[in-house]
N, C-alpha and C positions, 0 to 999 in steps of 0.2 A: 863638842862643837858649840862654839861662842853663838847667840841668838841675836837679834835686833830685838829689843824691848819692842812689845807689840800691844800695849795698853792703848786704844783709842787708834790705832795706826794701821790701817787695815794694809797697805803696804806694805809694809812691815810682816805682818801675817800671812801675807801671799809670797815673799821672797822667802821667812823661814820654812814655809810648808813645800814650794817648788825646787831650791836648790838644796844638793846632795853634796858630799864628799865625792871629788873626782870629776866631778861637772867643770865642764864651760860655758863659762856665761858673760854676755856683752852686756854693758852699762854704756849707752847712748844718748848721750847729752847728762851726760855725769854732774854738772854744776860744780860744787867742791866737794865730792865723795860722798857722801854721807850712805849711799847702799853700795857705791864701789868698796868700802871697807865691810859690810856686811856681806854683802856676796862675796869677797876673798876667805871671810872667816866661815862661811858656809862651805864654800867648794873645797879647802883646808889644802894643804901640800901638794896633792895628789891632782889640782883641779886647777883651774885659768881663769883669770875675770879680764876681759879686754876693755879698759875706760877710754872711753872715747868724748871729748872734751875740747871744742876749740874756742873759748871764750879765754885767753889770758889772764883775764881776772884770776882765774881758779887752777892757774897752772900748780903755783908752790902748792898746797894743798894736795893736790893730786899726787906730785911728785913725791911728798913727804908718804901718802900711803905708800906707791908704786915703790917706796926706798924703802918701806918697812916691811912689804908681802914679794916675798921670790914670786908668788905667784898671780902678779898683778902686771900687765901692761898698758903701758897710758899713751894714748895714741892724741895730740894736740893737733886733730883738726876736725873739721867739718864733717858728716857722710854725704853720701849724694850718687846721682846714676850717671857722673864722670869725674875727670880728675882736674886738679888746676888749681884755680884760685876762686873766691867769692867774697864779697862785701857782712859781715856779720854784723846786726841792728844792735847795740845793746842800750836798753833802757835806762837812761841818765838816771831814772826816781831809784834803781835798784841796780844789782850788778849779778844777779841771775835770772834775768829774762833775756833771755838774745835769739834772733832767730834769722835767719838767711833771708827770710821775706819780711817787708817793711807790714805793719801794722799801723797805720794813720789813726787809729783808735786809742790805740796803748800809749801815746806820751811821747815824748823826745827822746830822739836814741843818738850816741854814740857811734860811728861806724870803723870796726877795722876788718884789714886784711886777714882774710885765715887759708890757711892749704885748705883744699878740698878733696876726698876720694872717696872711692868705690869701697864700700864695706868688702866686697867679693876680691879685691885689690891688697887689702891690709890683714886679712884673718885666713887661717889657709886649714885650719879647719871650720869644721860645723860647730854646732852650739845646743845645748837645753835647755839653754832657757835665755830670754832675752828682755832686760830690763830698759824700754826705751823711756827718756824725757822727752819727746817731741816728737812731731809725728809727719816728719818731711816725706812725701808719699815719693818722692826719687830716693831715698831711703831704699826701698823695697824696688825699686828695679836695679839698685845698683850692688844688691844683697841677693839675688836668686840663687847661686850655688850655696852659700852660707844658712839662710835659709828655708834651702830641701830636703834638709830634717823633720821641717815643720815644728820647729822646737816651740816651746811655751812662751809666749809673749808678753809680757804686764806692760803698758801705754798709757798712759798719764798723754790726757787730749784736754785742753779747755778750749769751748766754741765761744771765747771772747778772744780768744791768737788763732782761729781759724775763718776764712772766707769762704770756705763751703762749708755745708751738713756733715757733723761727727760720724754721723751714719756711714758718709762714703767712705772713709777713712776708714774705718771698724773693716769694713768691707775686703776693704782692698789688706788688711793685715788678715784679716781671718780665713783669708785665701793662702796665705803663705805660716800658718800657723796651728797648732795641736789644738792651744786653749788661749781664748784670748781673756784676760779679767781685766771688765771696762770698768774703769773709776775715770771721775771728775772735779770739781771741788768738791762737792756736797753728794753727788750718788754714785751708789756701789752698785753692779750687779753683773754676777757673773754671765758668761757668756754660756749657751748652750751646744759649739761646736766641740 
C-alpha cells in the first residue's frame, strides 16, 4: 500500500495511520486532489474515496485521478443541508480558496454557479473516515445518516475563513464523530473524544 510522504506533514500522517484497505472514505472540498489520490491508494481496490469538489477550477485534475482509480468518485458540487443551487466566492489572489459564504476580509472573489446537495443525498453508504476541507456547519445536518457511523473525521478549520469560534465547529463535528484531529495553520492537537 502506496503512503503520502509524511515528513513535516502531519496530515499526511493522520490519513496514512486512519485509512485501511477496503475503507470508504469522503474527501470534502478536495481542491485538486492531492489526498483524494492518497486516500484511493490507501483504501486500494477493495475500498471508495467519494471527492467531492465544486470549484471548476479543479475539475480536470479531479477527473484525471477519478479516470485513473476504479475506485474514486468525483462528485462536482457543493455539500450543504439541501439541494439546488448556490453562489461559490472564489478568491481572485488564488484559485483554492472558495467558499459558499463571502468573507469581506479575504480579498476579492470571483463568483459562480455550483449544484448544491445533501451529502445523505449523493453517498448511500456510511464511511470511516472523512477527510473534510472546510467546515460548512450545514455539512453536518445535511450528512446525518452518512455520518451515524460516527466515523473518524480530520477538518482543516482556519479562524481567518470563520465568523464564529473554531470551538463551535469542533463542537458540533465531535458530536457526529469517533475521533476528531484538530489542526490549523500552525497547531496540532489531537482531540480527546
Amino acid at each position: 500500500m502506496a503512503r503520502l510522504p509524511s515528513e513535516g506533514d502531519q496530515a499526511a500522517v493522520i490519513v496514512n495511520a486512519l485509512v485501511r484497505l477496503g475503507d470508504v472514505a469522503l474527501h470534502i472540498g478536495a481542491n485538486w486532489g492531492l489526498f483524494s489520490w492518497a486516500l484511493a491508494r490507501q483504501a486500494g481496490s477493495g475500498g471508495h474515496v467519494h471527492v467531492f469538489e465544486p470549484n471548476p477550477q479543479h475539475a480536470a485534475s479531479l477527473e484525471r485521478i477519478g479516470a485513473g482509480r476504479s475506485n474514486v468518485g468525483v462528485h462536482a458540487v457543493a455539500l450543504s443541508d439541501g439541494s439546488g443551487e448556490a453562489v461559490l466566492h472564489i478568491l481572485m489572489r488564488t484559485d483554492y480558496e472558495a467558499s459558499l459564504e463571502t468573507h469581506q476580509d479575504s480579498g476579492p472573489t470571483h463568483q459562480v454557479t455550483v449544484p448544491v446537495r445533501r451529502l445523505d443525498d449523493v453517498v448511500s453508504e456510511g464511511c470511516r473516515v472523512s477527510f473534510v476541507e472546510g467546515d460548512e456547519p450545514a455539512l453536518l445536518r445535511g450528512a446525518a445518516r452518512v455520518l451515524a457511523p460516527r466515523p473518524a473525521l480530520l477538518i482543516e478549520i482556519e479562524q481567518r475563513h470563520r465568523g464564529d469560534k473554531i470551538a463551535t465547529t469542533f463542537q458540533q463535528f465531535e458530536r457526529s464523530a469517533t475521533r476528531v484531529t484538530r489542526y490549523g495553520t500552525t497547531v496540532w492537537c489531537p482531540s480527546t473524544a
